[in-house]
C-alpha positions as CSV (number, residue, x, y, z in Angstrom):
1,X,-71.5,-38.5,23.6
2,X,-71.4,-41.7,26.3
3,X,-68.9,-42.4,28.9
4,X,-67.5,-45.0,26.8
5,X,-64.5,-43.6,24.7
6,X,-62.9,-46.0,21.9
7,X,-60.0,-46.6,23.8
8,X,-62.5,-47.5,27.0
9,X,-65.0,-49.9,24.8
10,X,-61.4,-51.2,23.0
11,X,-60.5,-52.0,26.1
12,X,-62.9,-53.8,27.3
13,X,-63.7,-56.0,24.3
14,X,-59.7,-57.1,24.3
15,X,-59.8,-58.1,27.8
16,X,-63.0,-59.6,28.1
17,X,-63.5,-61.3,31.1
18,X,-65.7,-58.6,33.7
19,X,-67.0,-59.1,37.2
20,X,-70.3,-58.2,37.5
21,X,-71.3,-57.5,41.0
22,X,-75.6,-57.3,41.9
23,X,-77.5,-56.8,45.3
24,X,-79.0,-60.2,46.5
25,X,-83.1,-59.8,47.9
26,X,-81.2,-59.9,51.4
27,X,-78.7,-56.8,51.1
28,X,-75.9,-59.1,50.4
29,X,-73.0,-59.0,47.3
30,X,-73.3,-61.4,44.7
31,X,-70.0,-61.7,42.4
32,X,-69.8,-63.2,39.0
33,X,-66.9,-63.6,36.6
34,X,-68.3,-63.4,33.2
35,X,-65.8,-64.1,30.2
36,X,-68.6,-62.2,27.3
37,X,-68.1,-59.1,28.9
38,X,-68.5,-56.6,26.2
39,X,-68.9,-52.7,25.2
40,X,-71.7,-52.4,23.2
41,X,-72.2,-49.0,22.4
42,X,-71.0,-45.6,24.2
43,X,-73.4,-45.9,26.8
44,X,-73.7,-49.3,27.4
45,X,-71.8,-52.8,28.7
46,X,-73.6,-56.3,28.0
47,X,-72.9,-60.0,28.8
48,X,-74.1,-63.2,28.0
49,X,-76.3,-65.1,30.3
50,X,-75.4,-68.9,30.2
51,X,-75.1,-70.1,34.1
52,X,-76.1,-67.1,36.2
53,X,-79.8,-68.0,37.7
54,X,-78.6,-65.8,40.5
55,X,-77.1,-62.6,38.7
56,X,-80.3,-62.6,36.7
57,X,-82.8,-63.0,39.7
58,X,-81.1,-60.2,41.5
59,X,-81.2,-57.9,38.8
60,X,-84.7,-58.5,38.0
61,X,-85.8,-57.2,41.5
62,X,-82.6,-54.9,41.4
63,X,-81.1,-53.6,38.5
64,X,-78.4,-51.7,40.5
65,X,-74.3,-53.2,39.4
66,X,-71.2,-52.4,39.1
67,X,-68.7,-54.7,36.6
68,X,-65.1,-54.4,36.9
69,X,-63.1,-55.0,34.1
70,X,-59.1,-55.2,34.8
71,X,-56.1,-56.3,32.9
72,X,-54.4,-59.1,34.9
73,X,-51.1,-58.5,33.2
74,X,-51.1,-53.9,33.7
75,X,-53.2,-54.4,36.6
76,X,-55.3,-51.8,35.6
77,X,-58.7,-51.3,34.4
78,X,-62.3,-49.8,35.2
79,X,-65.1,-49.7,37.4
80,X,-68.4,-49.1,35.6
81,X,-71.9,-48.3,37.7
82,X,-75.1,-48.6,36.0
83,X,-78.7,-50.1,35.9
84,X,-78.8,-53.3,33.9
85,X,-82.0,-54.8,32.0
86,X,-82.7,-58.3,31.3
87,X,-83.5,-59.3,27.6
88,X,-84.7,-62.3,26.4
89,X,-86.2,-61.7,23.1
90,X,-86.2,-58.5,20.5
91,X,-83.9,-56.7,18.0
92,X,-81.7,-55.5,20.4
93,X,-81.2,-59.2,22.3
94,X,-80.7,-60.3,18.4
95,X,-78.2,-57.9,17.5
96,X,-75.7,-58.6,20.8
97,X,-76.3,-62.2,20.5
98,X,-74.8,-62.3,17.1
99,X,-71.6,-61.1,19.1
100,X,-71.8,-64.7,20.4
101,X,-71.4,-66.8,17.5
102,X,-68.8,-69.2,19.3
103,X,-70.5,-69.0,22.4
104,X,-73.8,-69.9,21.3
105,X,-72.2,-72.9,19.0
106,X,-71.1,-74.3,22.8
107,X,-73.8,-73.3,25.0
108,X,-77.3,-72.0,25.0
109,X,-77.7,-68.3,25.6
110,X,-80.4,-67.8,28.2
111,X,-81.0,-63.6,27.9
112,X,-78.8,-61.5,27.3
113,X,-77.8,-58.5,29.8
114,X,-77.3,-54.4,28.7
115,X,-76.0,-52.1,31.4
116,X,-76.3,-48.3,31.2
117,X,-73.3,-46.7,32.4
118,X,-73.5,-43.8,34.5
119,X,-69.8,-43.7,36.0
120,X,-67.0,-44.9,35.0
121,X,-63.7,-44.5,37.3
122,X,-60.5,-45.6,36.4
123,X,-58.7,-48.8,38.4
124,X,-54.8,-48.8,39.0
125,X,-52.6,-51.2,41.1
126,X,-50.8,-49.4,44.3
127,X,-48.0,-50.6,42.4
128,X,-47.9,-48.0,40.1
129,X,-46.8,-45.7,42.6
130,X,-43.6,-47.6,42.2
131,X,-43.1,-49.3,38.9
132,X,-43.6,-48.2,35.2
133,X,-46.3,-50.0,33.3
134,X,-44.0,-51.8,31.0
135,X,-42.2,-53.1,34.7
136,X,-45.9,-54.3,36.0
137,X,-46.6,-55.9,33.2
138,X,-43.0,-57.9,32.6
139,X,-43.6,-58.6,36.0
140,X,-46.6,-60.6,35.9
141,X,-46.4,-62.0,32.7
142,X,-43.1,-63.6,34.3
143,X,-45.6,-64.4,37.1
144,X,-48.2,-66.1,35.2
145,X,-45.2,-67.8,32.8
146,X,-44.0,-69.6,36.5
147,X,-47.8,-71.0,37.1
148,X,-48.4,-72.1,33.8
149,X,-45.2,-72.7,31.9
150,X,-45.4,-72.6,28.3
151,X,-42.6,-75.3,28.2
152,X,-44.7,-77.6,29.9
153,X,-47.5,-77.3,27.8
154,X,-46.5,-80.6,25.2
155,X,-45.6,-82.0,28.5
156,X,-48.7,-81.3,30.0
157,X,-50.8,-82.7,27.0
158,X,-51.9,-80.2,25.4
159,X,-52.5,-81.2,21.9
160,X,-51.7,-78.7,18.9
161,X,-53.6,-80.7,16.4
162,X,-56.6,-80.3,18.7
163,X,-55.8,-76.5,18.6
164,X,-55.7,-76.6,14.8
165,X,-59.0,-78.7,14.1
166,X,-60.9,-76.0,16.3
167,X,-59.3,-72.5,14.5
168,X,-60.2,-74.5,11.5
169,X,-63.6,-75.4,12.0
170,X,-64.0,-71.6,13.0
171,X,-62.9,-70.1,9.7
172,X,-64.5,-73.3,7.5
173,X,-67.8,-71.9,8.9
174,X,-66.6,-68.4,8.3
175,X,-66.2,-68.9,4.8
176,X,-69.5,-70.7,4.2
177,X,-71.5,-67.8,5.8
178,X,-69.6,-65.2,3.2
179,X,-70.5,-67.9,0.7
180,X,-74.2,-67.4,1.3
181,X,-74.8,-63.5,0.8
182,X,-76.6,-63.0,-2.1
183,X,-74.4,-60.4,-3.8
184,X,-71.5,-58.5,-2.7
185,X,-72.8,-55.6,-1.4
186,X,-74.4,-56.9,1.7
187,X,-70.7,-58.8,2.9
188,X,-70.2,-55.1,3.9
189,X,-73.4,-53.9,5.3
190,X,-73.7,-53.4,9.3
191,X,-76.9,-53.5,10.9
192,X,-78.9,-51.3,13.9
193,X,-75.9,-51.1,16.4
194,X,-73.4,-53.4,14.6
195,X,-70.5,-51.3,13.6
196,X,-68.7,-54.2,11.6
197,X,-69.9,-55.9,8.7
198,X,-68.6,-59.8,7.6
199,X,-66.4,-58.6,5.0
200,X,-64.6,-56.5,7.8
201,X,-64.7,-59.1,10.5
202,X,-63.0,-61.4,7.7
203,X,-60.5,-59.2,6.7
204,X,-59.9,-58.9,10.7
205,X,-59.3,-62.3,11.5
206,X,-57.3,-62.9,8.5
207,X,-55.1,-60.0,9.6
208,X,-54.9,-61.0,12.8
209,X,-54.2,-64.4,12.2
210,X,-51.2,-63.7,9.6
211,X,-49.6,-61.5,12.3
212,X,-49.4,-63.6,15.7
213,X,-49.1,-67.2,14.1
214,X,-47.3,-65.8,10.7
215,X,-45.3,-62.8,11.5
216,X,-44.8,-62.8,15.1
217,X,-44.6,-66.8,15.6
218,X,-43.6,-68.3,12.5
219,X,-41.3,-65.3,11.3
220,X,-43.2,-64.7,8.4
221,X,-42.9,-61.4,6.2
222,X,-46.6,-60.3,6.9
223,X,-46.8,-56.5,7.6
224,X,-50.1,-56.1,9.4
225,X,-52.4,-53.0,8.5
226,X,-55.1,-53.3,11.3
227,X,-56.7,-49.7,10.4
228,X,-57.5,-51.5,6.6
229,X,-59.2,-54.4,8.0
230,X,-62.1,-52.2,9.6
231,X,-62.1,-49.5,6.9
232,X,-61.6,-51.1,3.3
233,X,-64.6,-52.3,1.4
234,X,-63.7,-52.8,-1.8
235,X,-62.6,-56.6,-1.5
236,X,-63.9,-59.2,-3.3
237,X,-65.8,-62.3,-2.3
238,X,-63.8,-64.9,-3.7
239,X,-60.3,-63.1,-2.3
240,X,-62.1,-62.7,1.2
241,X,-62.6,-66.5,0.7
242,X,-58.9,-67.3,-0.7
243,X,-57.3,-65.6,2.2
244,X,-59.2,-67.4,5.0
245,X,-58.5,-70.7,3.2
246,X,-54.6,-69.6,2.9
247,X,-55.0,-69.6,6.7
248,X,-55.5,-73.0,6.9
249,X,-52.7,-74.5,5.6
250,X,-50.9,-71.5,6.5
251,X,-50.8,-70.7,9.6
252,X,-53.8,-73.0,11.5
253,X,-51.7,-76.1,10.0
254,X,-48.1,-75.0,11.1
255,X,-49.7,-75.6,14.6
256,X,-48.1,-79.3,14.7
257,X,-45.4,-78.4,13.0
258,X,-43.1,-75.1,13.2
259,X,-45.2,-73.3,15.6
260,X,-44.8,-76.2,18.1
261,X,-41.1,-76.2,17.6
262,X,-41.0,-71.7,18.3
263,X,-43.3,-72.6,21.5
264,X,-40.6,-75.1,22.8
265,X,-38.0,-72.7,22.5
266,X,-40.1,-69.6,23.8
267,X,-40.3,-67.9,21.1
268,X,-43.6,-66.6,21.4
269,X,-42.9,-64.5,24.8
270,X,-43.1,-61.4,22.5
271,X,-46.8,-62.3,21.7
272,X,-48.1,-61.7,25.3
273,X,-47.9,-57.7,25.0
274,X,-49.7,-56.1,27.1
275,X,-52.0,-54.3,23.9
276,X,-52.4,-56.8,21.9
277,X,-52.1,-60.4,23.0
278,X,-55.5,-62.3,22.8
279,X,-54.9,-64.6,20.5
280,X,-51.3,-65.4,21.9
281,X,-52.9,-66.0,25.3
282,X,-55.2,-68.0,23.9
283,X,-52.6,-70.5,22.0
284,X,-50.4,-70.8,25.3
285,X,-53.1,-70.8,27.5
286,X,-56.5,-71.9,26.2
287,X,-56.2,-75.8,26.3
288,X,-55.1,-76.2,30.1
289,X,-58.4,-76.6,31.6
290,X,-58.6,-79.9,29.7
291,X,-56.2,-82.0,31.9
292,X,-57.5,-80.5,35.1
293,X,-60.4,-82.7,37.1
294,X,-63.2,-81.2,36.8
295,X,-65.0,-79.2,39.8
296,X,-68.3,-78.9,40.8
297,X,-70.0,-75.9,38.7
298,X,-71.6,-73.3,41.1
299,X,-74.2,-71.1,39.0
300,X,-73.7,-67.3,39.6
């Protein structure tokens, strides 16, 4: 068994965003922030290469690194050591990139990177010598709610129906890739390291949609069974289909309507849990960059 426990590589793929630290050819640190931070296995982290000439260079002639991965809101996290390799072709560098669907929509993916982890040590704030977790995290959340207001965010031109075209682009070309297995069967296979087949990455984003824009947002009745979406296999094609296209109209459409209302009156503080709140983040947050000028890219 690896150093990477469920709750460790769950951990990691909800927060996402690692920073991976290599040895430059002259003995000094190199830091990158890189938001495809994953856990690919028990034994192993990998990211995405897209602007990191340097990271790559350095771990070509040393493939000595550490990544941090830490929760911004518990301030807590780990610290992972390891060798890295470089990949740039093979089934292995096919299987992660197919992790990457969005990414490599937006940008081209240059090789991909796979640690081995030999230590893993836990990360916690100082501050938990005086505060509960729930206190930490109410804290910053309030924090981070003072930088970037959600109330400012119509103000601030962020545009909802922007929002909506993108999550429904997203499942559009979700529902045309389930369209083109050949028979039903294969919507649930997994391949080499993939533990989760379409039909259960469908039944995942449906699920998860329905609970943060339906029953957590829009005050929907949806119950949520999270444990079902990665287990069943017994679902149809053409219901995998009709639920993603319910999401449209559903909840992707109330995004100019009702949900823009419930994030005026703050109504969607409760989705910014701690555990699970990707997807919240991501509607109150994921826009902002847009109005900011934009700054000089430096390639780590």
């Amino acid at each position: 068994m690896g150093l990477l426990s469920e709750d460790v590589r769950d951990f990691v793929n909800r927060t996402k965003l690692g920073f991976i630290a290599t040895v430059c050819p002259d003995g000094t640190p190199n830091l990158s922030p890189k938001g495809t931070t994953i856990a690919w296995d028990e034994d192993h982290l990998a990211f995405a290469d897209i602007y990191s000439p340097v990271t790559i260079a350095n771990l070509l002639s040393n493939p000595s690194t550490e990544i941090n991965v830490v929760d911004v809101f518990s301030r807590k996290g780990y610290r992972f050591k390891g060798n890295a390799e470089v990949l740039s072709s093979g089934e292995v560098f096919e299987s992660v990139l197919l992790q990457y669907t969005k990414a490599s929509d937006l940008y081209k993916i240059n090789n991909i990177v796979m640690m081995r982890v030999n230590q893993i040590r836990d990360l916690y704030s100082p501050i938990y010598d005086h505060l509960p977790e729930a206190e930490i995290t109410k804290k910053w959340i309030d924090y981070w709610d003072s930088i970037h207001p959600v109330k400012e965010l119509k103000a601030a031109g962020v545009a909802n129906s922007e929002l909506a075209s993108l999550y429904e682009r997203d499942i559009r070309k979700m529902i045309e890739e389930i369209k083109l297995f050949r028979n039903e069967e294969s919507i649930w296979k997994t391949f080499g390291t993939i533990n989760n087949s379409c039909g259960n990455l469908a039944l995942h984003i449906t699920g998860g949609l329905n609970h943060y824009m339906g029953a957590t947002i829009l005050k929907t009745s949806y119950v949520r069974n999270r444990d079902l979406e990665f287990s069943d296999k017994r679902v149809e094609r053409g219901i995998l289909v009709a639920e993603l296209e319910k999401l449209i109209p559903g909840n992707v459409g109330a995004l100019g309507g009702p949900l823009q209302s419930n994030l005026e009156e703050g109504a969607c503080e409760q989705v910014q849990v701690h555990t699970e709140r990707s997807i919240g983040v991501s509607l109150l947050f994921g826009s902002g960059a847009r109005n900011q000028k934009e700054q000089p890219r430096v390639l780590v």
